[in-house]
mmCIF file as gemmi writes it, N, C-alpha and C atoms, coordinates in Angstrom:
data_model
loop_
_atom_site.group_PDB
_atom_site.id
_atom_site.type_symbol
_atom_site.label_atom_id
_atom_site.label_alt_id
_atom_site.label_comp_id
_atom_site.label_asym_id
_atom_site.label_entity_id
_atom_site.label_seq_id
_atom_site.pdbx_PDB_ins_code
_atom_site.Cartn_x
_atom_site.Cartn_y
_atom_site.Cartn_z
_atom_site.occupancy
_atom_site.B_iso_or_equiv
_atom_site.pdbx_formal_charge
_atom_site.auth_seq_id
_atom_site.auth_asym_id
_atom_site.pdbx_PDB_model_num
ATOM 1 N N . UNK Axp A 1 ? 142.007 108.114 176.383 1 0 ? 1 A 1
ATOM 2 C CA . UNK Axp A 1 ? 141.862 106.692 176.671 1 0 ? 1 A 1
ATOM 3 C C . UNK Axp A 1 ? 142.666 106.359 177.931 1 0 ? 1 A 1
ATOM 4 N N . UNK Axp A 2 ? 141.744 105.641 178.803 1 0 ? 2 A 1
ATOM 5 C CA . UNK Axp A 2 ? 142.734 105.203 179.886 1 0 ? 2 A 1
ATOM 6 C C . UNK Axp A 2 ? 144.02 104.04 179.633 1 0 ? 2 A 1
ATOM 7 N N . UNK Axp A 3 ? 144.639 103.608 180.392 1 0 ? 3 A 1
ATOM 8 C CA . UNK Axp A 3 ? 145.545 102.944 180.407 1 0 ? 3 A 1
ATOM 9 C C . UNK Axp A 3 ? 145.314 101.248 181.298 1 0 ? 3 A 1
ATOM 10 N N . UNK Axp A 4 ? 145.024 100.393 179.91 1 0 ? 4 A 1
ATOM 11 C CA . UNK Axp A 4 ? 144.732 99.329 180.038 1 0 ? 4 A 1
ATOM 12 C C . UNK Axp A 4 ? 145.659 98.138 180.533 1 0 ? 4 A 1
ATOM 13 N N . UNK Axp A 5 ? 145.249 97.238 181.638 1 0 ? 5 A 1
ATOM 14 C CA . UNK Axp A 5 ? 146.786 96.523 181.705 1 0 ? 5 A 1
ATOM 15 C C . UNK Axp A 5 ? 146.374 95.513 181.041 1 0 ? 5 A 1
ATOM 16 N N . UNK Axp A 6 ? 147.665 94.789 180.378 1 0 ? 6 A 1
ATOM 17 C CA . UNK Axp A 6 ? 147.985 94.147 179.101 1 0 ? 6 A 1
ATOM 18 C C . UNK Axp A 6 ? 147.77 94.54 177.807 1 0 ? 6 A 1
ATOM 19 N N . UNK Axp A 7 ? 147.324 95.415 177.552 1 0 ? 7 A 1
ATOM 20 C CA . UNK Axp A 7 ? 147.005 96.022 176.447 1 0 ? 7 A 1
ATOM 21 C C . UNK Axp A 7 ? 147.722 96.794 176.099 1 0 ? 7 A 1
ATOM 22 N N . UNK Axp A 8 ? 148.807 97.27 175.275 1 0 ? 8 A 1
ATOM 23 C CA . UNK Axp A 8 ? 149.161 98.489 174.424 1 0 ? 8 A 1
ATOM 24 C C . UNK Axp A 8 ? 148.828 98.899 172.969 1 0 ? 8 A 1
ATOM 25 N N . UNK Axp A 9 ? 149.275 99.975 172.99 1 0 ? 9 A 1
ATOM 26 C CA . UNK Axp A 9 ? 148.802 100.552 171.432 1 0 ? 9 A 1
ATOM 27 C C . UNK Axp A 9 ? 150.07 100.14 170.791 1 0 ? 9 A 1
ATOM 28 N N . UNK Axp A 10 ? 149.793 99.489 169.673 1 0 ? 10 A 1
ATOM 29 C CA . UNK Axp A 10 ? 150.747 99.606 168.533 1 0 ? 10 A 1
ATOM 30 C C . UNK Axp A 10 ? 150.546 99.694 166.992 1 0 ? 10 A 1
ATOM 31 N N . UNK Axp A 11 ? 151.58 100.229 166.703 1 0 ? 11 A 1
ATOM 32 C CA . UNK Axp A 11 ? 152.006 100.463 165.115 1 0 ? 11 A 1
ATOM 33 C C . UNK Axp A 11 ? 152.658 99.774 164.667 1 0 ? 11 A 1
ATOM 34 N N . UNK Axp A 12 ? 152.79 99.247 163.502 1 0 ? 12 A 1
ATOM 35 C CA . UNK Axp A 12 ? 153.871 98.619 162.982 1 0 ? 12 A 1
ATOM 36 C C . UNK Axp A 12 ? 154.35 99.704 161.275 1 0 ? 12 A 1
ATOM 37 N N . UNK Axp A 13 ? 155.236 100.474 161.216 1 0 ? 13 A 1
ATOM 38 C CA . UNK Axp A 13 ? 155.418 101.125 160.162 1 0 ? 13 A 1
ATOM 39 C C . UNK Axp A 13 ? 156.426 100.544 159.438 1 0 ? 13 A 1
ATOM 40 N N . UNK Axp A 14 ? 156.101 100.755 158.047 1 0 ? 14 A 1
ATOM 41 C CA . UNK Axp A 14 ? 157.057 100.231 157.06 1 0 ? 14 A 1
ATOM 42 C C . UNK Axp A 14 ? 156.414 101.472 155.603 1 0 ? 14 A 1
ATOM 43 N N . UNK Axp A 15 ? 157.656 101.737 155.441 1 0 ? 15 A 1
ATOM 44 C CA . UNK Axp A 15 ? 157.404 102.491 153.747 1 0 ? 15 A 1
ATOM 45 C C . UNK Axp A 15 ? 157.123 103.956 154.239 1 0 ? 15 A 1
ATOM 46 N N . UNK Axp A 16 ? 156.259 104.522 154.088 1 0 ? 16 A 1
ATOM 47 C CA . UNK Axp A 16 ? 155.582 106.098 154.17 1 0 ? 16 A 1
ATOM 48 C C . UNK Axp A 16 ? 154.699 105.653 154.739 1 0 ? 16 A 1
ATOM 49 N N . UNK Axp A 17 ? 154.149 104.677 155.558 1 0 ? 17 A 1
ATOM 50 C CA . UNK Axp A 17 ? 152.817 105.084 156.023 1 0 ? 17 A 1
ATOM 51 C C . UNK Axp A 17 ? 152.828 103.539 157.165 1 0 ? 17 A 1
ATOM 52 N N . UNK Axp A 18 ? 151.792 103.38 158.336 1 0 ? 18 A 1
ATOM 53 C CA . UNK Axp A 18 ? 151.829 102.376 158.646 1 0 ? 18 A 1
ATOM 54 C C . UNK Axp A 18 ? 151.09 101.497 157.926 1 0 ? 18 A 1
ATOM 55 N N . UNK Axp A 19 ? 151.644 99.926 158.343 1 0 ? 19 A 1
ATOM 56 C CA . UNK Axp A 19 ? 150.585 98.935 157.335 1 0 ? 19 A 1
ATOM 57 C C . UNK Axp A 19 ? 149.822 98.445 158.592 1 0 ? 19 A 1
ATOM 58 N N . UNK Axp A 20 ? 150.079 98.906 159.984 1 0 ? 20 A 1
ATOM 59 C CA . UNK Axp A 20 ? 149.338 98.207 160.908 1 0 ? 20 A 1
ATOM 60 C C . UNK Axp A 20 ? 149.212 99.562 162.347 1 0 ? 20 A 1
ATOM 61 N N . UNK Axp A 21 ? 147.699 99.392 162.621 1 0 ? 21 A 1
ATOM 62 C CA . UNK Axp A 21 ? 147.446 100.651 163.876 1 0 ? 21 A 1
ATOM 63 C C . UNK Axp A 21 ? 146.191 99.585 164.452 1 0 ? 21 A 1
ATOM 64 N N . UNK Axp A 22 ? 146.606 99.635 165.714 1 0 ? 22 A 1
ATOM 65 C CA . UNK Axp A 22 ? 145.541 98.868 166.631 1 0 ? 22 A 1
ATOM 66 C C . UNK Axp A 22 ? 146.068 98.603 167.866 1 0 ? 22 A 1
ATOM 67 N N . UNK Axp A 23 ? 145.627 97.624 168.64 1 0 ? 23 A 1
ATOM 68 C CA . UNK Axp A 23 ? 145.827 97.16 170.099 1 0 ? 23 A 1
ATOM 69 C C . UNK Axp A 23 ? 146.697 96.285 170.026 1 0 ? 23 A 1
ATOM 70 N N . UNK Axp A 24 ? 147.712 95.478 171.089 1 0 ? 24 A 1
ATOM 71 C CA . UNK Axp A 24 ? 148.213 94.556 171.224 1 0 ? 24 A 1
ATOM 72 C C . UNK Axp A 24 ? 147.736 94.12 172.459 1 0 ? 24 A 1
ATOM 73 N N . UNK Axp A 25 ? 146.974 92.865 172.696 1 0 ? 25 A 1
ATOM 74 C CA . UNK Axp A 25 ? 146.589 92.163 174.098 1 0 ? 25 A 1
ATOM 75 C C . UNK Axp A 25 ? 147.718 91.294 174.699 1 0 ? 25 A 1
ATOM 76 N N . UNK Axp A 26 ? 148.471 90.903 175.377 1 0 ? 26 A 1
ATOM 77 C CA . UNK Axp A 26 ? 149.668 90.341 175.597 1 0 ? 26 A 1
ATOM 78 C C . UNK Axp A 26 ? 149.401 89.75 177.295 1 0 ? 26 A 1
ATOM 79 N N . UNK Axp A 27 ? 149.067 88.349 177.31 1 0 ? 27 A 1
ATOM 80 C CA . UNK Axp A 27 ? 148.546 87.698 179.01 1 0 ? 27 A 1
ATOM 81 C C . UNK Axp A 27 ? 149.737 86.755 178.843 1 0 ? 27 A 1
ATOM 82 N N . UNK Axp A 28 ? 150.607 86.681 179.687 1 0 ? 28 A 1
ATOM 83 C CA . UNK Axp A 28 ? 151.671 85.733 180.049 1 0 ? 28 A 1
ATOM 84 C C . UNK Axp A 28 ? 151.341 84.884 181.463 1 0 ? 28 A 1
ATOM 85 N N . UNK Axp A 29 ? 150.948 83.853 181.436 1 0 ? 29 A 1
ATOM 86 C CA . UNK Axp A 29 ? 151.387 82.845 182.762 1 0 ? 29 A 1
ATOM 87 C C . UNK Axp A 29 ? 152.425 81.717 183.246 1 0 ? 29 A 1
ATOM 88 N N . UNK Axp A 30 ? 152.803 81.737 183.76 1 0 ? 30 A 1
ATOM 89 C CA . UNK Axp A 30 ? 154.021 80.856 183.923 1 0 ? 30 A 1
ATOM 90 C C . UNK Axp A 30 ? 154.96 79.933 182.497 1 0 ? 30 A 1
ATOM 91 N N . UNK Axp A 31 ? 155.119 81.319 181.957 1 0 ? 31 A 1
ATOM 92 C CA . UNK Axp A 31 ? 156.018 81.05 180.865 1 0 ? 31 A 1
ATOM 93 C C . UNK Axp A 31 ? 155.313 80.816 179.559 1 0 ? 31 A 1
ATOM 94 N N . UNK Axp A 32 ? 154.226 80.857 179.564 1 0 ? 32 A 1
ATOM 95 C CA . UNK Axp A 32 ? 152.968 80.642 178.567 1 0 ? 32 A 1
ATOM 96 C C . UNK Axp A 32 ? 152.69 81.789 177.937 1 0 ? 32 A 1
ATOM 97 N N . UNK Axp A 33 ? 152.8 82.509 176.294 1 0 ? 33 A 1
ATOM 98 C CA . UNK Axp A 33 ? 152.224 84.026 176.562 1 0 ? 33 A 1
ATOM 99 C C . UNK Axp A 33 ? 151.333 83.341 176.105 1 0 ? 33 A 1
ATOM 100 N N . UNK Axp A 34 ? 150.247 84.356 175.711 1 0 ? 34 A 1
ATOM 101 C CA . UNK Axp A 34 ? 149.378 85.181 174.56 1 0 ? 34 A 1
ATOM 102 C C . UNK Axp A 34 ? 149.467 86.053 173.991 1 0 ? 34 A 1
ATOM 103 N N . UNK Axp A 35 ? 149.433 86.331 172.949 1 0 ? 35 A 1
ATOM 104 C CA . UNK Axp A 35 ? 149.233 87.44 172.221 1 0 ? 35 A 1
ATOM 105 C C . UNK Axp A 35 ? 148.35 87.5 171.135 1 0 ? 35 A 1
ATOM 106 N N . UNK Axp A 36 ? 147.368 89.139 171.041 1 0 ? 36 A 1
ATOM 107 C CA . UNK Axp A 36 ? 146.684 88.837 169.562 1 0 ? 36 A 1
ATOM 108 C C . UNK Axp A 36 ? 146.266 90.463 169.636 1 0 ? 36 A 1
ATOM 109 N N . UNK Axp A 37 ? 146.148 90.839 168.36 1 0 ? 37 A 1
ATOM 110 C CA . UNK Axp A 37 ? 146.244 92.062 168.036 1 0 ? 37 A 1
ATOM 111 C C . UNK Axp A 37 ? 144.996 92.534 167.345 1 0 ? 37 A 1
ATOM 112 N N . UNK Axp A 38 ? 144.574 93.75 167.612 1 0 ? 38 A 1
ATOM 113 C CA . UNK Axp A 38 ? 143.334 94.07 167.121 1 0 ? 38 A 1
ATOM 114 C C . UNK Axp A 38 ? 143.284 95.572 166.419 1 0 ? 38 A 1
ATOM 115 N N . UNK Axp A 39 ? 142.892 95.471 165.112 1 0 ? 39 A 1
ATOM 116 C CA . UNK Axp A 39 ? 143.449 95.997 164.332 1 0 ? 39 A 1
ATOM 117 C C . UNK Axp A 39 ? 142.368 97.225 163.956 1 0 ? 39 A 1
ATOM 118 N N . UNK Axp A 40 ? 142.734 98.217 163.991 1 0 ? 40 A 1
ATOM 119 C CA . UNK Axp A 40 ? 141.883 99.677 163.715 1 0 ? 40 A 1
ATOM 120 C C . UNK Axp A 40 ? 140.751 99.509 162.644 1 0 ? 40 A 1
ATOM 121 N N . UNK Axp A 41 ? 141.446 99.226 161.574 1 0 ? 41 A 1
ATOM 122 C CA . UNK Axp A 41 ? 140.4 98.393 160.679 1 0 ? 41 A 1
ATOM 123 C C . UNK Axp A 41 ? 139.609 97.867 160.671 1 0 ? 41 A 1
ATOM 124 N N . UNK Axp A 42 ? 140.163 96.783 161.456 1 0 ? 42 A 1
ATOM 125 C CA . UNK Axp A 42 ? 138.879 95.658 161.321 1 0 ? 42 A 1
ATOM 126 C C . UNK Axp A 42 ? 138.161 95.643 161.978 1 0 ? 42 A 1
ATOM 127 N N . UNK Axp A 43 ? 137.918 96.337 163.034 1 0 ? 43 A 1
ATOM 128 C CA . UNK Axp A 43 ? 137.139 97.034 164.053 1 0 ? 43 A 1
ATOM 129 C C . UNK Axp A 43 ? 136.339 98.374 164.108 1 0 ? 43 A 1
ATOM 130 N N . UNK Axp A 44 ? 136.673 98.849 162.868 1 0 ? 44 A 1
ATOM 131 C CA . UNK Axp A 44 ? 135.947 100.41 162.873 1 0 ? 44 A 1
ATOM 132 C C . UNK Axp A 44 ? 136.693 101.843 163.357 1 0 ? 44 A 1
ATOM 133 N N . UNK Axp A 45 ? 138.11 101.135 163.787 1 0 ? 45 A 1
ATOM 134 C CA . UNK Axp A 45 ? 138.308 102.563 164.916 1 0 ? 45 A 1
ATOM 135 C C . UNK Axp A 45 ? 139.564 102.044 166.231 1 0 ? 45 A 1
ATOM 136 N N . UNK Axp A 46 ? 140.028 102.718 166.426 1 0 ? 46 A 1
ATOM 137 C CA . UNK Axp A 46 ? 140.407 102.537 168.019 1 0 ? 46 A 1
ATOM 138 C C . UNK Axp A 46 ? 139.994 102.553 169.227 1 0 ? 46 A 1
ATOM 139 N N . UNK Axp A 47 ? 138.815 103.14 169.498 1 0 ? 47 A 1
ATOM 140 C CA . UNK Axp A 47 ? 137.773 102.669 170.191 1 0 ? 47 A 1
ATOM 141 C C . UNK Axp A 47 ? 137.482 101.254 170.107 1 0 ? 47 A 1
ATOM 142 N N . UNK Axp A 48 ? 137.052 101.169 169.296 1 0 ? 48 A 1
ATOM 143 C CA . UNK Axp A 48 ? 136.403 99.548 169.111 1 0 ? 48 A 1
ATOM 144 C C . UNK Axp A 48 ? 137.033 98.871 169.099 1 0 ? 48 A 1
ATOM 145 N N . UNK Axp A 49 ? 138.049 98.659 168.969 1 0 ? 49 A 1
ATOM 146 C CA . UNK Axp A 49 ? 139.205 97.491 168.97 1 0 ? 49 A 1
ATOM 147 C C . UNK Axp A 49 ? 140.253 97.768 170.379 1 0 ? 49 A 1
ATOM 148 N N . UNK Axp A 50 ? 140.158 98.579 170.852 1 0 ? 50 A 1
ATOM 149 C CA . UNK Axp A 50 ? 140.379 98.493 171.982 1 0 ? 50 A 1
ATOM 150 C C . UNK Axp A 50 ? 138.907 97.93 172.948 1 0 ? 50 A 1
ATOM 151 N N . UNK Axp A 51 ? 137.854 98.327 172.481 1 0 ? 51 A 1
ATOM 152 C CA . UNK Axp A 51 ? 136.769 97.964 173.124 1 0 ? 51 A 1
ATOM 153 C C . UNK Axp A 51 ? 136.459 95.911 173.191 1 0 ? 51 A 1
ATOM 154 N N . UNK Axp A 52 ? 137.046 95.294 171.972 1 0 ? 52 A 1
ATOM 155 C CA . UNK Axp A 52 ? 137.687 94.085 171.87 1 0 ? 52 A 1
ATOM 156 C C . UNK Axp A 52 ? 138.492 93.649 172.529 1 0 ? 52 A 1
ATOM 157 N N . UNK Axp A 53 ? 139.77 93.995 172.691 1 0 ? 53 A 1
ATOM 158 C CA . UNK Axp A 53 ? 140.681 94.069 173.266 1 0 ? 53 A 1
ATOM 159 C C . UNK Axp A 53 ? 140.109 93.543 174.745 1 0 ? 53 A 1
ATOM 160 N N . UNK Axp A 54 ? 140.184 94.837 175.431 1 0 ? 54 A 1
ATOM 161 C CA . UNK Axp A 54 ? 139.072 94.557 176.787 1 0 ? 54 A 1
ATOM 162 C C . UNK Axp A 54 ? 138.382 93.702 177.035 1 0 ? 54 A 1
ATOM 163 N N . UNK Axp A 55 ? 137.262 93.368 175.999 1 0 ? 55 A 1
ATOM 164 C CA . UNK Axp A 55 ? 136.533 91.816 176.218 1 0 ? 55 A 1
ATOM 165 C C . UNK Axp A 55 ? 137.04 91.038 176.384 1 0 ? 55 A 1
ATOM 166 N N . UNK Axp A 56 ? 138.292 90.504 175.363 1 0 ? 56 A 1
ATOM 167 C CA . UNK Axp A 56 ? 138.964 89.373 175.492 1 0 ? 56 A 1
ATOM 168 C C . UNK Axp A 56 ? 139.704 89.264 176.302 1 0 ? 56 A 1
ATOM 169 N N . UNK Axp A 57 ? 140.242 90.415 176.991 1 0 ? 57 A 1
ATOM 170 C CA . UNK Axp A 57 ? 141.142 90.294 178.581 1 0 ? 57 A 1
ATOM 171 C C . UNK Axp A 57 ? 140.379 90.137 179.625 1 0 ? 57 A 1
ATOM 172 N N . UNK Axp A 58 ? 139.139 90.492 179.788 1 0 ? 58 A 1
ATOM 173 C CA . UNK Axp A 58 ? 138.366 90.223 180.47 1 0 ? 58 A 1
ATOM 174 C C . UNK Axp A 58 ? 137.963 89.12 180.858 1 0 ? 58 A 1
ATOM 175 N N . UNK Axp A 59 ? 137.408 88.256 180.028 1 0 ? 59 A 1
ATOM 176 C CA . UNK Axp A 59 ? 136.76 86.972 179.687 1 0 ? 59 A 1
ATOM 177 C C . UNK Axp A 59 ? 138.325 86.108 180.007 1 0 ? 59 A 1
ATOM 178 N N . UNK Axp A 60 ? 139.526 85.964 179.358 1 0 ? 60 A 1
ATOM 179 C CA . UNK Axp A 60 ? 140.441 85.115 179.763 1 0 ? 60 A 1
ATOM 180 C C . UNK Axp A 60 ? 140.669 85.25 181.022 1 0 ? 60 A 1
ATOM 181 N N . UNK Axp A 61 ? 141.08 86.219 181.503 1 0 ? 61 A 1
ATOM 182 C CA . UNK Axp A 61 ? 141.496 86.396 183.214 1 0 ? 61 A 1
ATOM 183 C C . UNK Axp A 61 ? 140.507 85.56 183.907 1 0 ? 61 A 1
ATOM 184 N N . UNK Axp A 62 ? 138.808 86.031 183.506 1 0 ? 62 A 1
ATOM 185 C CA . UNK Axp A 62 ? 137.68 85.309 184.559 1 0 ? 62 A 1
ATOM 186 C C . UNK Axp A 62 ? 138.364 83.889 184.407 1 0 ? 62 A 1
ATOM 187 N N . UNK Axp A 63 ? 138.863 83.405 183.232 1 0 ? 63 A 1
ATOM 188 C CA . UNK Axp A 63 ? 138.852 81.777 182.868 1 0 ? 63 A 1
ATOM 189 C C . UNK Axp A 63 ? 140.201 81.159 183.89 1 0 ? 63 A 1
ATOM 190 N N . UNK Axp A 64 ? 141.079 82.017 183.619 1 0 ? 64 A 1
ATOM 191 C CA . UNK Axp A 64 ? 142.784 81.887 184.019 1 0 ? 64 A 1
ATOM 192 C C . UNK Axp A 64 ? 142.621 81.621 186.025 1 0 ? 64 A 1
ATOM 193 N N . UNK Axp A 65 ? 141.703 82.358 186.457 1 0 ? 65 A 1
ATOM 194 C CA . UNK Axp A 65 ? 141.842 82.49 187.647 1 0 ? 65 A 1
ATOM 195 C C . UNK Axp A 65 ? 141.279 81.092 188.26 1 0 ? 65 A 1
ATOM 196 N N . UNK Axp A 66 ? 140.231 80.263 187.976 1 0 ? 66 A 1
ATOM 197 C CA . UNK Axp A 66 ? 139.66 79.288 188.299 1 0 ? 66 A 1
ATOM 198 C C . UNK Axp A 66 ? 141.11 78.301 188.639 1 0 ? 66 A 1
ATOM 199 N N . UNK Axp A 67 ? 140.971 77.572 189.984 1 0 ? 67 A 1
ATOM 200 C CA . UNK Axp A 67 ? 141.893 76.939 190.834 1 0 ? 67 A 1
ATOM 201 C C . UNK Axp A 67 ? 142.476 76.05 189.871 1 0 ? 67 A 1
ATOM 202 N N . UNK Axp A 68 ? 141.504 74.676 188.857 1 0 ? 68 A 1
ATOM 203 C CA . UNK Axp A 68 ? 141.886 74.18 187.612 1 0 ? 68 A 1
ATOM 204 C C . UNK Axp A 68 ? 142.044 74.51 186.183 1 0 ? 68 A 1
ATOM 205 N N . UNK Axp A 69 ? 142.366 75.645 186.346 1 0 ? 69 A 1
ATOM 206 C CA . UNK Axp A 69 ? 142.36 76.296 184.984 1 0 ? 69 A 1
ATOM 207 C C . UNK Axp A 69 ? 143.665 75.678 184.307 1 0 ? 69 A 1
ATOM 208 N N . UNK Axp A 70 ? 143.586 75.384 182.707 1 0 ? 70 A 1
ATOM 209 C CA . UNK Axp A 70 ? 144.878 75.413 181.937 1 0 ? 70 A 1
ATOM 210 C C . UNK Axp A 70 ? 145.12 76.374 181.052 1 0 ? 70 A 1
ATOM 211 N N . UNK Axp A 71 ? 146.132 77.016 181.09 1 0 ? 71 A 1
ATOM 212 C CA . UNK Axp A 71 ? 146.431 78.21 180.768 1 0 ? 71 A 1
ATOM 213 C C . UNK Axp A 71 ? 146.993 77.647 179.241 1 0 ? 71 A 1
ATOM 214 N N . UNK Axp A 72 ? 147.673 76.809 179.057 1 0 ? 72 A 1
ATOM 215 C CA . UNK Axp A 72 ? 147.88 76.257 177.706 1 0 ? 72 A 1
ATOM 216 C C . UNK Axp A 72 ? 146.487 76.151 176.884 1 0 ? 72 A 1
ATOM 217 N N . UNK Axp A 73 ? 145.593 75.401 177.656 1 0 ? 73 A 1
ATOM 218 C CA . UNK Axp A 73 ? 144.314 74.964 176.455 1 0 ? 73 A 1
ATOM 219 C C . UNK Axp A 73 ? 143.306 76.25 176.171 1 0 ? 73 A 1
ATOM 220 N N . UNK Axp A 74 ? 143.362 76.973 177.362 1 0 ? 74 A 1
ATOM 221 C CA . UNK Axp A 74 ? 142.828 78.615 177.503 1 0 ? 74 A 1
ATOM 222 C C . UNK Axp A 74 ? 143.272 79.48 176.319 1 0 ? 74 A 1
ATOM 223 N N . UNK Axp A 75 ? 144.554 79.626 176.458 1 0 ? 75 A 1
ATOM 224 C CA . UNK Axp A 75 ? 144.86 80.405 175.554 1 0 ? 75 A 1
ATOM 225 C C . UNK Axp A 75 ? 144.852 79.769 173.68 1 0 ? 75 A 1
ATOM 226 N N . UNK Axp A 76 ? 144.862 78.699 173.822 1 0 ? 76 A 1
ATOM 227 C CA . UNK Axp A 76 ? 144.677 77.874 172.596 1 0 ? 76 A 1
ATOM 228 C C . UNK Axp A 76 ? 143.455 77.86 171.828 1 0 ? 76 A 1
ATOM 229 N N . UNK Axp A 77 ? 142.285 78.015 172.81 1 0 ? 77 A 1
ATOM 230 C CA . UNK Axp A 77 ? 141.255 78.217 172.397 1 0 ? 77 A 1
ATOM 231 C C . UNK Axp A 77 ? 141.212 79.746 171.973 1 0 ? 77 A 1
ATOM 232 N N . UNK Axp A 78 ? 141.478 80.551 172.856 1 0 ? 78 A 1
ATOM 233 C CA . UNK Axp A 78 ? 141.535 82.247 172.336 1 0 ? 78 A 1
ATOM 234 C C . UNK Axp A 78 ? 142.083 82.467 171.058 1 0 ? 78 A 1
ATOM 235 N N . UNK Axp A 79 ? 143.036 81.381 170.73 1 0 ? 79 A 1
ATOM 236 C CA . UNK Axp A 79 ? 143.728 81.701 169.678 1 0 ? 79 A 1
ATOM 237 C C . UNK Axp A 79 ? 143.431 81.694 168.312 1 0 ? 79 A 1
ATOM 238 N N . UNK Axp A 80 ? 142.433 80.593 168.616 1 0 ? 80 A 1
ATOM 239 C CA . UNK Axp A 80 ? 141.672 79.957 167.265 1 0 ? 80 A 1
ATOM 240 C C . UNK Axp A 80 ? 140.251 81.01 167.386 1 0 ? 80 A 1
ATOM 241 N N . UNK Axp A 81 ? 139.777 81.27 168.074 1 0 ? 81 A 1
ATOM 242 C CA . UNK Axp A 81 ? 138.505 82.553 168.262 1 0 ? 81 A 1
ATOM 243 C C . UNK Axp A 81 ? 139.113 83.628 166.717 1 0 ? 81 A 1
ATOM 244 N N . UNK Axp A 82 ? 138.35 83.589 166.095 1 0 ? 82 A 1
ATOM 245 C CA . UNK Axp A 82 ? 138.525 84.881 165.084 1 0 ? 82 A 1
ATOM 246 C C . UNK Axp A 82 ? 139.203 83.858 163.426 1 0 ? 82 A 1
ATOM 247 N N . UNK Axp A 83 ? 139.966 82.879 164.209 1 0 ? 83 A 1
ATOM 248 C CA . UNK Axp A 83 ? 140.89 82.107 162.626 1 0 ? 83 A 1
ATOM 249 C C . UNK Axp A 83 ? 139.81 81.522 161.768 1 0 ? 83 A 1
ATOM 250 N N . UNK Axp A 84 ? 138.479 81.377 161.957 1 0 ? 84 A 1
ATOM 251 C CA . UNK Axp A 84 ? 137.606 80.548 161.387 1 0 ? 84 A 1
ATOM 252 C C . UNK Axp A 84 ? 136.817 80.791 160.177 1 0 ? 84 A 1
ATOM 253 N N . UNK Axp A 85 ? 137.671 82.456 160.096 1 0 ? 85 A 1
ATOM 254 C CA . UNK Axp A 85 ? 136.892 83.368 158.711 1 0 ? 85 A 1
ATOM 255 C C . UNK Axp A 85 ? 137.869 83.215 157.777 1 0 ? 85 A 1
């Protein structure tokens, strides 16, 4: 796998085993983060959730770059994307 910017791999381990394997997406703008994590599971794989991952960095940056962009309501909306299940 190449090496994605904003994106890392993480684990979160606790006990004998991890309870969490997937992506971490992480976009910071002027003191603003994001973050949201995409989880091996719920995606099928690490492929695929990195393949998520990617979309959603993709798609915010196109949004972030526009001269009036708000990076507060941007990422607010990303945030709620997925909470609706």
């Amino acid at each position: 796998m190449t090496k994605e910017k904003h994106i890392t791999r993480y684990g979160l381990e606790q006990g004998q085993g991890y309870t969490f394997k997937g992506w971490r997406l992480c976009i910071t703008r002027n003191g603003v983060r994001f973050v949201r994590y995409f989880s091996d599971l719920k995606y099928g794989g690490a492929e695929n959730a990195l393949q998520q991952a990617v979309a959603m960095r993709e798609s915010m940056l196109a949004e972030l770059q526009a001269a009036d962009a708000d990076r507060t309501e941007i990422f607010n909306r990303y945030r709620r994307l997925g909470n609706e299940s």
